[in-house]
Backbone as numpy.savetxt, mean C-alpha at the origin, in Angstrom:
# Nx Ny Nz CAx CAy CAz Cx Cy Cz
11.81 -18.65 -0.75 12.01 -17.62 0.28 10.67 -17.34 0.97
10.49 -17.28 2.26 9.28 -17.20 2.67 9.96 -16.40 4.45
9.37 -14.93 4.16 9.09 -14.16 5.57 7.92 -13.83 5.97
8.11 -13.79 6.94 6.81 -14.00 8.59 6.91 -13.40 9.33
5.91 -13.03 10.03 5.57 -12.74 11.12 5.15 -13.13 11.94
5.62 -13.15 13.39 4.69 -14.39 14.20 4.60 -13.48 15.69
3.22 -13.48 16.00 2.28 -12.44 17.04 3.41 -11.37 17.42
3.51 -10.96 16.17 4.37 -9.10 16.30 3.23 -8.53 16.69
3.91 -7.18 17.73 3.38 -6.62 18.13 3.86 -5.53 18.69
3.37 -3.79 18.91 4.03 -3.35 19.07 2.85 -1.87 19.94
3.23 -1.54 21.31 3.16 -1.05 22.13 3.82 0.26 22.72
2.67 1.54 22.40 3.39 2.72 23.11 2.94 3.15 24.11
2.91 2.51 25.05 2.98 2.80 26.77 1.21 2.24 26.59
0.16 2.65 27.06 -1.39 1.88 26.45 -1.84 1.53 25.59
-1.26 2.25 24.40 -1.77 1.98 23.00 -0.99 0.89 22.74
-1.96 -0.08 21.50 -1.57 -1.14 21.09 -1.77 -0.77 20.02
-0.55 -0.49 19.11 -0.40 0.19 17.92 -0.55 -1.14 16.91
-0.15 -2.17 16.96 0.05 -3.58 16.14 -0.73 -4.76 17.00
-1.04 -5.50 16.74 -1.76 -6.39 17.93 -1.65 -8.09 17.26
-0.34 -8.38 17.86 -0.41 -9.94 17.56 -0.38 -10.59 15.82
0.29 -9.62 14.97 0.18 -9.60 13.87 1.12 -11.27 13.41
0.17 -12.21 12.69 0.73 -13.30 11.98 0.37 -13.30 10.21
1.74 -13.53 9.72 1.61 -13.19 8.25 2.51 -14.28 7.76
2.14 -14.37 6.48 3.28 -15.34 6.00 3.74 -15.03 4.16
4.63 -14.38 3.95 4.74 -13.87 2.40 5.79 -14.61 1.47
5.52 -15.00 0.70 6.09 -15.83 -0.36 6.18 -14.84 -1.74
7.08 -15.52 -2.86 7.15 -14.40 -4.19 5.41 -14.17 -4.48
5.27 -12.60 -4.77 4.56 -11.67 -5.26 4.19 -10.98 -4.99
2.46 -10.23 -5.03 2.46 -9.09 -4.27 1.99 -8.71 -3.39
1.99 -8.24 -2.14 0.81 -8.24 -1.06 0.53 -6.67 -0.54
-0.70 -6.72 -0.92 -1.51 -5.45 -0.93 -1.87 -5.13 0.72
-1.37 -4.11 1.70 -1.87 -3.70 2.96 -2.52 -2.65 3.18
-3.46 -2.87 3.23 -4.96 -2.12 3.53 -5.10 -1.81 4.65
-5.77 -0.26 5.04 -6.00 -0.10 6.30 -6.35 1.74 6.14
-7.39 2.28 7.11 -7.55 3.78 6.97 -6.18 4.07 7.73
-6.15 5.52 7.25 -5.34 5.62 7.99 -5.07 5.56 9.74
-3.83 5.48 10.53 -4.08 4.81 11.39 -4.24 3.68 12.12
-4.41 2.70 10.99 -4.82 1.35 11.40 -3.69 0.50 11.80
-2.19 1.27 11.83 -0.83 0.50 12.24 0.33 0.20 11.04
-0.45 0.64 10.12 0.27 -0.04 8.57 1.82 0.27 8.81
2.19 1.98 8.76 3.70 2.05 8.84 4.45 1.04 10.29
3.69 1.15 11.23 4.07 0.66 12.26 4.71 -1.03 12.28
3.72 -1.41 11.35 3.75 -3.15 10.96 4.95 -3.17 10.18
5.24 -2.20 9.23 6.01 -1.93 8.07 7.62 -1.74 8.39
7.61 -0.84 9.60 9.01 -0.36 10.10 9.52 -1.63 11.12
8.70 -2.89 11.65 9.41 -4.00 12.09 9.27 -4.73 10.93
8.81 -5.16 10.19 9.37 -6.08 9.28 10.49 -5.88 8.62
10.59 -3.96 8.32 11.80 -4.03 7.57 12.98 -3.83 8.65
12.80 -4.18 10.37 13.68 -4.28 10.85 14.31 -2.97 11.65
13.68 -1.67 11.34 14.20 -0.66 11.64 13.24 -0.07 12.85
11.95 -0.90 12.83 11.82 -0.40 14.93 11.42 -1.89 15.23
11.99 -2.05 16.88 11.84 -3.32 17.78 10.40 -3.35 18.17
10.12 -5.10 17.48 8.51 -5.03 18.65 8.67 -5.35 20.17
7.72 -4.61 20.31 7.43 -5.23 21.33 7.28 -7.13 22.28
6.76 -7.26 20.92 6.68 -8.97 21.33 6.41 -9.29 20.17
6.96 -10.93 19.74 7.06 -11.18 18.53 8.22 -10.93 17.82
8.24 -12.07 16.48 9.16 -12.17 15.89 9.11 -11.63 14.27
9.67 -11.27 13.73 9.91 -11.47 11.74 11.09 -12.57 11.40
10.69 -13.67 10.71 11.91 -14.56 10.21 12.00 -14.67 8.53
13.16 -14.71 8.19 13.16 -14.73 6.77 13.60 -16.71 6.54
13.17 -17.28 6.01 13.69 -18.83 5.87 13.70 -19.48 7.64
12.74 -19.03 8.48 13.23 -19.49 9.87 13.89 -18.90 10.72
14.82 -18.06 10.15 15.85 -17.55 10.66 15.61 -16.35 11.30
15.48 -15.63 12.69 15.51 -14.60 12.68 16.01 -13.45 12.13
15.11 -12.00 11.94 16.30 -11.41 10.95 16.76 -10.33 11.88
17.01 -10.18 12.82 17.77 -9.88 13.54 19.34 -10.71 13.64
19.03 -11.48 13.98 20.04 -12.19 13.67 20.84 -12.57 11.99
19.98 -12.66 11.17 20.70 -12.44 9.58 21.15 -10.75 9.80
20.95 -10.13 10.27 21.36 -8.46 10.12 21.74 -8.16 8.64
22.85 -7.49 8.48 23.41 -7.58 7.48 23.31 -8.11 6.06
22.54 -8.96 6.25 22.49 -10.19 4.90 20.96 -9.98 4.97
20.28 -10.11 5.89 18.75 -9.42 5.62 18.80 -7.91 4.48
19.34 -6.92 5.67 19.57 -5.75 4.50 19.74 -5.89 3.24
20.83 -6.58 3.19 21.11 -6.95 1.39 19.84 -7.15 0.54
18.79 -8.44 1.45 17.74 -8.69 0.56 17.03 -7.69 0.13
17.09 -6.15 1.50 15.91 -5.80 1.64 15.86 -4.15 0.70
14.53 -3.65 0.01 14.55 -2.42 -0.60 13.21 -1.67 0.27
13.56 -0.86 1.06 12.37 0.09 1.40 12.31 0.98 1.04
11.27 1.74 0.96 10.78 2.90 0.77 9.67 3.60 1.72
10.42 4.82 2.89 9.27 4.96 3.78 8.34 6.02 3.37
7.50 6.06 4.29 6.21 7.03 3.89 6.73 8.37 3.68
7.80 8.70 4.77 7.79 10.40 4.68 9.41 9.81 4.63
10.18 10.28 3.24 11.36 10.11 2.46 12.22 11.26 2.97
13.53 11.26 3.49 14.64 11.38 3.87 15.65 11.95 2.95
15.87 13.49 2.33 16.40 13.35 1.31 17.34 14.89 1.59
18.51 15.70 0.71 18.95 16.66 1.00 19.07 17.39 -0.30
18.31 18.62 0.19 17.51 19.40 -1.13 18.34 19.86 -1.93
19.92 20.15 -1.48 21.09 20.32 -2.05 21.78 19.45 -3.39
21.04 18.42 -2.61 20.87 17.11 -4.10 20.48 16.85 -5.20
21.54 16.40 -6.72 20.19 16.68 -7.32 19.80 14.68 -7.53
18.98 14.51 -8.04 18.78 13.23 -8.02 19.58 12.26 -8.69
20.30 12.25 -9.43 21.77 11.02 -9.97 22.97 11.77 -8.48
23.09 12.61 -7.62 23.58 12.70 -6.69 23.26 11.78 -5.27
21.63 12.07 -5.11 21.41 11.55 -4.12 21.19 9.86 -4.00
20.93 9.49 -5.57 20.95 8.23 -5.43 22.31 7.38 -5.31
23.58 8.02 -5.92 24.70 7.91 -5.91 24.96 7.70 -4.41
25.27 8.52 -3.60 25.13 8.39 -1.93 23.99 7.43 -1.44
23.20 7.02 -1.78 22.34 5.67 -1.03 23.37 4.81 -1.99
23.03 4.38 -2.80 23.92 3.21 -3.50 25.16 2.84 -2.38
26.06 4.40 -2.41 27.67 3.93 -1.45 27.21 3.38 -0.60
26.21 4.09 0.52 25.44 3.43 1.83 25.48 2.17 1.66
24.79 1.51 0.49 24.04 -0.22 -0.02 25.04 -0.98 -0.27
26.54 -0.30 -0.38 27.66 -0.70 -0.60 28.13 -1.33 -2.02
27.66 -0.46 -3.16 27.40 -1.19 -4.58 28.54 -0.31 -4.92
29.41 -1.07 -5.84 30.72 -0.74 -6.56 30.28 0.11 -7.58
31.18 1.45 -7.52 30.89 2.97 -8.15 30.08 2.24 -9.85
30.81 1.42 -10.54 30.32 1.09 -11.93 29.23 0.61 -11.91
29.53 -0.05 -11.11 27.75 -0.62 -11.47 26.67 0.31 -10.40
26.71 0.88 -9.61 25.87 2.04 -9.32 25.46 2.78 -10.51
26.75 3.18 -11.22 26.30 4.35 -12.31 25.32 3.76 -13.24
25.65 2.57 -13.48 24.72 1.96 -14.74 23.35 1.91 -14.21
23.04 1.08 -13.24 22.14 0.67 -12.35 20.89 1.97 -12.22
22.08 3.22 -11.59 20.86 4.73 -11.67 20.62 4.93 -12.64
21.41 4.90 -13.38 20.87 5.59 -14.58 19.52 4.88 -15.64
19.91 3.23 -15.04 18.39 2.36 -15.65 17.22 2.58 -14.99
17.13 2.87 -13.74 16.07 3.22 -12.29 16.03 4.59 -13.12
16.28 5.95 -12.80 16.20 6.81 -13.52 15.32 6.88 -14.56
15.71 6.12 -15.55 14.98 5.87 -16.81 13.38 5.23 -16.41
13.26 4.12 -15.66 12.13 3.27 -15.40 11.59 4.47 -14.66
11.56 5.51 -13.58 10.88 5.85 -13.05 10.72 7.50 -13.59
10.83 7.52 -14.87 11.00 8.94 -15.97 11.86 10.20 -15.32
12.57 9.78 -14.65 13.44 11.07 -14.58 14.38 10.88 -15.07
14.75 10.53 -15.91 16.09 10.87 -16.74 16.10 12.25 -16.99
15.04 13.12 -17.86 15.85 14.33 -18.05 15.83 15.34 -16.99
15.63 14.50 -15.49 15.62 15.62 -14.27 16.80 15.58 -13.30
17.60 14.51 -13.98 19.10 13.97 -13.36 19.78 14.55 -12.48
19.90 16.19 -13.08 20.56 16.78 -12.76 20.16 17.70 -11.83
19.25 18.02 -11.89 18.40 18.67 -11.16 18.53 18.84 -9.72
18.02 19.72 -8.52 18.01 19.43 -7.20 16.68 18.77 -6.69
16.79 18.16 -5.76 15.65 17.68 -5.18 15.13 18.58 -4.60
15.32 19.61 -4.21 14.98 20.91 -3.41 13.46 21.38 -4.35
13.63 21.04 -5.88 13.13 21.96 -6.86 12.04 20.87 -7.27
12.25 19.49 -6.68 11.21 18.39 -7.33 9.90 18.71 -6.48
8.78 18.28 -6.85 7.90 17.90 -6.77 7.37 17.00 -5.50
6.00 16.81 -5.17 6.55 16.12 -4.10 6.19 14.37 -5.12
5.32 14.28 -5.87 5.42 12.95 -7.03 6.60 12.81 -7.21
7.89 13.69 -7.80 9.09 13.58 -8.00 9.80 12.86 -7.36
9.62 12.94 -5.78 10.70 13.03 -4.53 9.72 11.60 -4.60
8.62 11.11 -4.55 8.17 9.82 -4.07 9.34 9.14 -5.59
9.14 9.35 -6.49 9.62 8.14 -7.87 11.08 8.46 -7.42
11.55 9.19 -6.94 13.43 9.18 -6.24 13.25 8.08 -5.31
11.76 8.18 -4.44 11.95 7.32 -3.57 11.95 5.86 -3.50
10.55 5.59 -4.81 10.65 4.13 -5.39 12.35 3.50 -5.95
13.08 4.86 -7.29 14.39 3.76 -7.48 15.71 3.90 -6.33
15.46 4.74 -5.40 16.28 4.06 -4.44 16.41 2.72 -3.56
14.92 2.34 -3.56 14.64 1.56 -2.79 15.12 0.34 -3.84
15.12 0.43 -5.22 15.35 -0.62 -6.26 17.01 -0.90 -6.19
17.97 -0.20 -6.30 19.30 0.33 -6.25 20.14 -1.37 -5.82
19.63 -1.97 -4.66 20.40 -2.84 -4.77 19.80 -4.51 -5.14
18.56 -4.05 -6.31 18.13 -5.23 -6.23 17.90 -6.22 -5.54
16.49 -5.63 -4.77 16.18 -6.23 -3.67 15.52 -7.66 -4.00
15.50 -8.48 -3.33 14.69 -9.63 -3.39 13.20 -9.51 -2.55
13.31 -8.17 -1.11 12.28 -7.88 -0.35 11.97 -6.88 -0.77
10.72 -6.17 -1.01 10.69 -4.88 -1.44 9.41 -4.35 -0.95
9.65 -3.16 0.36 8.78 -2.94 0.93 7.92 -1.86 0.93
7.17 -1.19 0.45 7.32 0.53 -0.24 5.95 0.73 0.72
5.96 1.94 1.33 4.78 2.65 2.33 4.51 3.63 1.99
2.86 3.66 1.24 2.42 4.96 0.79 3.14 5.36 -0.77
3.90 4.12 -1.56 4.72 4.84 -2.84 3.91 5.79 -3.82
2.37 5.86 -3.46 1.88 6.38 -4.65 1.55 7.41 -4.45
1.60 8.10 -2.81 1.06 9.59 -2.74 1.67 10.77 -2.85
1.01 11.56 -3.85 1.76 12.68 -5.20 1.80 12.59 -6.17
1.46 10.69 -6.61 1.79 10.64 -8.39 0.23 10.82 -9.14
0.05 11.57 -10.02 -0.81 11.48 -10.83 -1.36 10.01 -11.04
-2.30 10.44 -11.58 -3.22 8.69 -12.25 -2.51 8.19 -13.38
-1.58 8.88 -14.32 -0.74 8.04 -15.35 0.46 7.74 -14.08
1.43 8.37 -13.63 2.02 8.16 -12.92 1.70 6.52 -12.35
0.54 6.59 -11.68 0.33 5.48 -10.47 0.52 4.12 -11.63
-0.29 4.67 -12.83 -0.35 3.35 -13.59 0.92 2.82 -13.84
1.70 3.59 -14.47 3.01 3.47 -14.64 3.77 2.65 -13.79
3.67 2.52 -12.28 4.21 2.10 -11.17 3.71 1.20 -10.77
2.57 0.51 -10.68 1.73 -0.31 -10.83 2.37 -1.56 -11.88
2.67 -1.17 -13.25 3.36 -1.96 -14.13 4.50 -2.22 -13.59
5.12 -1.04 -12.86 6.87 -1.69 -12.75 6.55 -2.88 -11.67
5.88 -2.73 -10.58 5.49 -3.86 -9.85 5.52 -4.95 -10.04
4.50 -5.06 -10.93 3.48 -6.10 -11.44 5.34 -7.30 -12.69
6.29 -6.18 -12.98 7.07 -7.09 -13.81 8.19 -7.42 -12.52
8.48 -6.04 -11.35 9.29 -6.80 -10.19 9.15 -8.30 -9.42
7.63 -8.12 -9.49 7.14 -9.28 -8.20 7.44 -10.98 -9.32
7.62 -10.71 -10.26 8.33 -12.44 -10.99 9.14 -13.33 -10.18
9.74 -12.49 -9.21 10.84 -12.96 -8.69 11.29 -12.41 -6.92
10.11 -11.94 -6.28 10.40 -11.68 -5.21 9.36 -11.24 -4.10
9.35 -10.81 -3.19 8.33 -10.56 -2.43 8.38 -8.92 -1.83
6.86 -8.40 -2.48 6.34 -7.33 -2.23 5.47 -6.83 -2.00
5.91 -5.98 -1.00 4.68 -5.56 0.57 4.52 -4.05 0.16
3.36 -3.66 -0.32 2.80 -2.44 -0.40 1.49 -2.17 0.30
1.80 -1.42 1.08 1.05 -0.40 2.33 0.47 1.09 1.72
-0.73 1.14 1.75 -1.62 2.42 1.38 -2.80 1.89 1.80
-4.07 3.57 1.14 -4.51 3.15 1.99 -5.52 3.49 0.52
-4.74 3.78 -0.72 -5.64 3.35 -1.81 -6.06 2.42 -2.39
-7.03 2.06 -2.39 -7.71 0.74 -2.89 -7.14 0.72 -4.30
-7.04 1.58 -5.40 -7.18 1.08 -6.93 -5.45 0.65 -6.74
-4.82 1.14 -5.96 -3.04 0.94 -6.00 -3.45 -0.70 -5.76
-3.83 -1.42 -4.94 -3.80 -3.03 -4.83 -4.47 -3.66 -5.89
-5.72 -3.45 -5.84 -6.81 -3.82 -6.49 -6.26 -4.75 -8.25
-6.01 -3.74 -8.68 -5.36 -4.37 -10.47 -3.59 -5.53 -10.38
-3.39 -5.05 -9.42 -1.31 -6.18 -9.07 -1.43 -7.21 -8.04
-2.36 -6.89 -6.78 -2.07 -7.87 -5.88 -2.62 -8.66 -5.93
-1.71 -9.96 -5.11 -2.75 -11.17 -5.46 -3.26 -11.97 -4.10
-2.72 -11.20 -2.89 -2.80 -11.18 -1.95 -3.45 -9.98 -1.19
-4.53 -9.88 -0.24 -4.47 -8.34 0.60 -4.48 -8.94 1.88
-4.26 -7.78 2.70 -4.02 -7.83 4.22 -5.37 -6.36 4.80
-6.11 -6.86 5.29 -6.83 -5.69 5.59 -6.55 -5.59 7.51
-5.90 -4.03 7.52 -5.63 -3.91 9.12 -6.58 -2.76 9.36
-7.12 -3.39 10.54 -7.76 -2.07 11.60 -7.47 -2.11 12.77
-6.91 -0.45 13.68 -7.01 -0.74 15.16 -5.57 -1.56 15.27
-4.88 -2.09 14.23 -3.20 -2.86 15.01 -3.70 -4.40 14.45
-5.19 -4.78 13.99 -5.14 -6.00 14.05 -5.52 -6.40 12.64
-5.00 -7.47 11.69 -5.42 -8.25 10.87 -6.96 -8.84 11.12
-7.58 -7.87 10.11 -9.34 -8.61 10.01 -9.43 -9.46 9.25
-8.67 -9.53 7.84 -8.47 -10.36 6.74 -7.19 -10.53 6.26
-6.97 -11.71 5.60 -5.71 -11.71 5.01 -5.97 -13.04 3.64
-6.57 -12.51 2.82 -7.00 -13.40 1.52 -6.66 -12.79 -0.09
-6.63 -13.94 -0.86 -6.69 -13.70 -2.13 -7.95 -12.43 -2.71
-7.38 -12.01 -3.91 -8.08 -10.62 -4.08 -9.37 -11.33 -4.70
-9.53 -12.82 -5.56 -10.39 -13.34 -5.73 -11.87 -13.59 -4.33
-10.56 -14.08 -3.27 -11.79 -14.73 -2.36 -12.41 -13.68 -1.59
-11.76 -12.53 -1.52 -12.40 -11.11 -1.03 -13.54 -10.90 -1.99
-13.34 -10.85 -3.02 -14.47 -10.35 -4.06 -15.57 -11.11 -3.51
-15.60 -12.61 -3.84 -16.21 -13.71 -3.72 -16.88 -13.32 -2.18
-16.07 -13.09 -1.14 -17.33 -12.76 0.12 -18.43 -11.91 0.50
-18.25 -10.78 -1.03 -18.83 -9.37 -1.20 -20.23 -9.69 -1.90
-20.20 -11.33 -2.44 -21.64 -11.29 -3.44 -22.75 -11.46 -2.63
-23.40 -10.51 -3.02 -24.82 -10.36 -2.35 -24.81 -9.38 -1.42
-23.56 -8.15 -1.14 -23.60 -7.62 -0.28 -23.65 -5.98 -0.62
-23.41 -5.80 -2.26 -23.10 -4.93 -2.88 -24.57 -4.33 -4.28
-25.33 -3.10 -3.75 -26.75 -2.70 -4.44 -26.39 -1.39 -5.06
-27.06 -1.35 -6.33 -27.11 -0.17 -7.14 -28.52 0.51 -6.40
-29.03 1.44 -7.03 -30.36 2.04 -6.68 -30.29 3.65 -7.40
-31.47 4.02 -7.15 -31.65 5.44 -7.53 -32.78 6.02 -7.00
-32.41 6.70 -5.85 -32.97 7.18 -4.67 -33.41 9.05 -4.78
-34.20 9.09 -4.39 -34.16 10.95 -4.13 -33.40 11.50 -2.61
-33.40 12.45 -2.66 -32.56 13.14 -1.89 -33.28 12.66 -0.23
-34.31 13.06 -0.39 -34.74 12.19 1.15 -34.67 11.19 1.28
-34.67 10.43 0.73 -34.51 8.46 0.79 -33.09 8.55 0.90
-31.94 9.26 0.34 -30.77 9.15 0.40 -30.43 9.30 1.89
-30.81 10.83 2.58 -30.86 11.03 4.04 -31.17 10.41 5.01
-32.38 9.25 4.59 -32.77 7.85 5.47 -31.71 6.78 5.08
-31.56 6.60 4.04 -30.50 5.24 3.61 -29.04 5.42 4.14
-28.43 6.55 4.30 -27.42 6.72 5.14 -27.52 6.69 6.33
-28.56 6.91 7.39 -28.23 6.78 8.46 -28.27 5.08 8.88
-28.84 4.53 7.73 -29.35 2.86 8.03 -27.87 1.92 7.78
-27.31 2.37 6.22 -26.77 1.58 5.24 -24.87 1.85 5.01
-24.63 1.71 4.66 -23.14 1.96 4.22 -23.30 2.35 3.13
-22.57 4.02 2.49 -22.82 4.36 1.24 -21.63 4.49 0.47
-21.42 3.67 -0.05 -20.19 4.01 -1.24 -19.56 5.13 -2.33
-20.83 4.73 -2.88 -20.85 6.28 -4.05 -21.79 7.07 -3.98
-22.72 8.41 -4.05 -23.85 8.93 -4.58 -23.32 9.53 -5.44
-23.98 10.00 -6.95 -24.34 10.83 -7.70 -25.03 11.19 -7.90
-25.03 12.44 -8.55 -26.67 13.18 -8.27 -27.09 13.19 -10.02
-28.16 12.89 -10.27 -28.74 12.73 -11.69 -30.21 13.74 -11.52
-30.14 13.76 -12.62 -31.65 14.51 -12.89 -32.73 13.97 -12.21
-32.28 12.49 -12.11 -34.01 11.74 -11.27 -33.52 11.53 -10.13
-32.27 12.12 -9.55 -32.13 11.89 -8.09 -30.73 11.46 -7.67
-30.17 10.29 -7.03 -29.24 10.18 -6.86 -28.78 8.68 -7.26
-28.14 8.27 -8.07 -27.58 6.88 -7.94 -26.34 6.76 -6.75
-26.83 5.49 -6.22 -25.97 5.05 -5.16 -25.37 3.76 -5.49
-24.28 3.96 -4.32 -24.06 2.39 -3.98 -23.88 2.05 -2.65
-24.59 1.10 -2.34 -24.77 0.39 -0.89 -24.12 -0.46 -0.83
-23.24 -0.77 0.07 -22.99 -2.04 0.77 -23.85 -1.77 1.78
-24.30 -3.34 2.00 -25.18 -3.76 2.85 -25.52 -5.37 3.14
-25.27 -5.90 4.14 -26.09 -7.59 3.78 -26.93 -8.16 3.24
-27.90 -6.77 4.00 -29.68 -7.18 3.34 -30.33 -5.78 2.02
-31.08 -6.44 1.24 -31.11 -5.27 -0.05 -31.80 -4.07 1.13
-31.03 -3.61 0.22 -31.24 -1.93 1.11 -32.76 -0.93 1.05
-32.77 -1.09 -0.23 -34.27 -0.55 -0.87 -34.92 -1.46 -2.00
-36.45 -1.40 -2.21 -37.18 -2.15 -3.05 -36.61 -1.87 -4.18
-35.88 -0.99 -5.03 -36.20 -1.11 -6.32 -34.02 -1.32 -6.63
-33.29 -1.86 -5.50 -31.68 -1.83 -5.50 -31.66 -3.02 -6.12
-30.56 -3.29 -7.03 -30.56 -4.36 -7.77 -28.79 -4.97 -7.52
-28.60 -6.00 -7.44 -27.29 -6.13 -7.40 -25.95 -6.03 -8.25
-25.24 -5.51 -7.48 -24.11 -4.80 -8.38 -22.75 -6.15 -7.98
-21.69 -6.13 -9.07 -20.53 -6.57 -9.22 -19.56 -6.28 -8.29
-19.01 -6.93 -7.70 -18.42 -6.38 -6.11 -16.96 -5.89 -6.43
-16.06 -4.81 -5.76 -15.17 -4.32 -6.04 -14.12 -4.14 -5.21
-12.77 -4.29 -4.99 -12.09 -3.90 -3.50 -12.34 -3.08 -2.84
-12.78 -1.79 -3.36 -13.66 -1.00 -2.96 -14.39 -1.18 -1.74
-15.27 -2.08 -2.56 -16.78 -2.57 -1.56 -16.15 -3.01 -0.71
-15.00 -4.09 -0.62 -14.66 -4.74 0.92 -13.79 -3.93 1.49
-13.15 -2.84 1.28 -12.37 -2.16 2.04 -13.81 -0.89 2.63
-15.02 -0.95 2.16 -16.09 0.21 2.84 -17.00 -0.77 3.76
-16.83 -1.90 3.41 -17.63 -2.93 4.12 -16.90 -3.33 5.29
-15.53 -3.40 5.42 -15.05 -3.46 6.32 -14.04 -2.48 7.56
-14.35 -0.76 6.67 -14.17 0.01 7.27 -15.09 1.29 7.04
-15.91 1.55 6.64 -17.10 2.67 6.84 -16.65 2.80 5.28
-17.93 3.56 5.17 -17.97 4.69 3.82 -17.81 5.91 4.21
-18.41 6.22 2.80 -18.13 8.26 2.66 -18.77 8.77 3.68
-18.34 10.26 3.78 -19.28 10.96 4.73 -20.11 12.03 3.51
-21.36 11.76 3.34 -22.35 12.48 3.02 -22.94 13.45 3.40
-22.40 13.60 4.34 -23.71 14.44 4.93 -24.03 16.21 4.31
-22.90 16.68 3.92 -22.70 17.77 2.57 -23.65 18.19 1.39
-24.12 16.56 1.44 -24.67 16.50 -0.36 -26.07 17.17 -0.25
C-alpha cells in the first residue's frame, strides 16, 4: 500500500498555506514536524480527504482517492486537532455513534469499544459524560475513535496535547505496535512524540517540505553542528544574539548551554550528541531567552 502526494497545494486567496507538497508513505510511522503554523493541519485535512486542494493530487495505490471515496474512508482512521464531540455523551455512548457512522455491525462495535476503551485506560470512565472529561480524556476518546474501524491509514493531528508524560508514553507504545501493519501520519509540533517511534520525519515550514528523511539521517546531518559550553551570564547575552540556543541552565558557575551552530560557538564548547531536538531548532529557531 503506498499513498502520495503529488505538488498538493493549498491556497486562501494570497496565502499559500501548503506549497507544492510531494510525499510518498508506505507501512510505518511518519513523524510531521513543523512550529506551529507551518501548514501541518492544512496538509493533514487533504490527505485525509476532507478539504479540496487547491492543486494537486493524494493517490492511494495510483488511484485517486477521490475517486476510491468510500473505500478510501474504510481504510482511513483520523483524529483532528480540535475533536468534535457532545458533552451529553458519555464515552461507550459516543463511540457507539461514530462506530454506526463507520458502519460497523452493533456486535462487533461493542466488543471492539470496549478493547479501545481498555487500550486507551478508560474503561472505568465508560460511563461517564464527556462534558465531565478532561481535556487528555477527550484527546484518548479521540485516539480510539479514530481506531474503531481498524484503519489501515491512520492519521492523528496533535494526539498528544493534554496527555501527561506517562500518558504520551503510553500512546507512543500503542503506535509503535499499530504501525506493524499500516501507515501512520502523526502531526505535532512535539519533538519527543516523533523522536523515540518514527522512522520517517517530514519537517514543514511556511506550507513547504524542508526535509523529508530517516530519523537516522537527520541525526547524522546534525554532527558537528551541536556544542555544550558553560558560559556566564554576559557571554550568554552575546552568544544569543550570534548563535541558536537550545537549552540554558543556570549553575553555580554560570550557565550551561546548548548551541546549535555550524561553527564552534565558543573556545571552551565541546561537542555534544545530536538530538531531534537539535534539527527541529536548527531548522526552525530556538528558545527565546531573553527573560533569563
Amino acid at each position: 500500500m503506498k499513498l502520495e502526494t503529488h505538488n498538493l497545494t493549498k491556497n486562501y486567496g494570497e496565502k499559500c498555506a501548503v506549497d507544492n507538497v510531494n510525499l510518498e508513505f508506505e507501512q510505518g510511522i511518519y513523524g510531521l514536524l513543523g512550529p506551529n503554523g507551518a501548514g501541518k493541519t492544512t496538509l493533514i485535512k487533504m490527505i485525509v480527504g476532507i478539504l479540496p486542494p487547491t492543486k494537486g493530487t493524494v493517490t492511494l495505490d495510483d488511484t485517486l482517492i477521490s475517486k476510491l471515496d468510500e473505500k478510501y474512508r474504510d481504510l482511513l482512521g483520523y483524529m483532528p486537532q480540535d475533536i468534535g464531540y457532545y458533552r451529553t455523551f458519555t464515552a461507550k455512548q459516543f463511540l457507539e455513534y461514530i462506530a454506526l457512522l463507520k458502519g460497523l455491525e452493533p456486535k462487533e462495535a461493542e466488543k471492539k469499544i470496549d478493547t479501545l476503551l481498555d487500550m486507551v485506560g478508560l474503561s472505568d470512565a465508560k460511563g461517564k459524560r464527556l462534558g465531565q472529561f478532561s481535556g487528555g480524556m477527550i484527546r484518548r476518546v479521540g485516539i480510539a475513535q479514530a481506531l474503531l474501524n481498524d484503519p489501515k491509514i491512520l492519521v492523528l493531528d496533535e494526539p498528544t496535547a493534554g496527555l501527561d508524560p506517562k500518558e504520551r508514553i503510553h500512546f507512543r507504545n500503542i503506535l509503535s505496535e499499530l504501525s506493524l501493519d499500516r501507515i501512520v501520519i502523526l502531526s505535532t509540533h512535539i519533538v519527543s512524540d516523533v523522536e523515540s517511534i518514527a522512522g520517517k520525519v517530514i519537517l514543514l515550514r511556511l506550507g513547504k517540505v524542508i526535509t523529508f528523511d530517516t530519523n537516522e539521517n537527520l541525526l547524522h546531518s546534525m554532527e558537528g553542528k551541536v556544542w555544550d559550553a558553560t558560559v556566564t551570564h554576559q557571554e550568554l547575552d552575546r552568544l544569543k544574539t550570534q548563535f541558536t540556543i537550545g537549552n540554558a541552565f543556570q549553575k553555580d558557575s554560570g550557565f550551561e548551554v546548548r548551541i546549535v551552530s555550524d561553527v564552534k560557538p565558543t573556545e571552551n564548547a565541546t561537542p555534544a550528541e545530536p538530538s531531534l531536538e537539535d534539527v527541529f531548532i536548527y531548522h526552525f529557531g530556538g528558545l527565546d531567552y531573553d527573560n533569563i
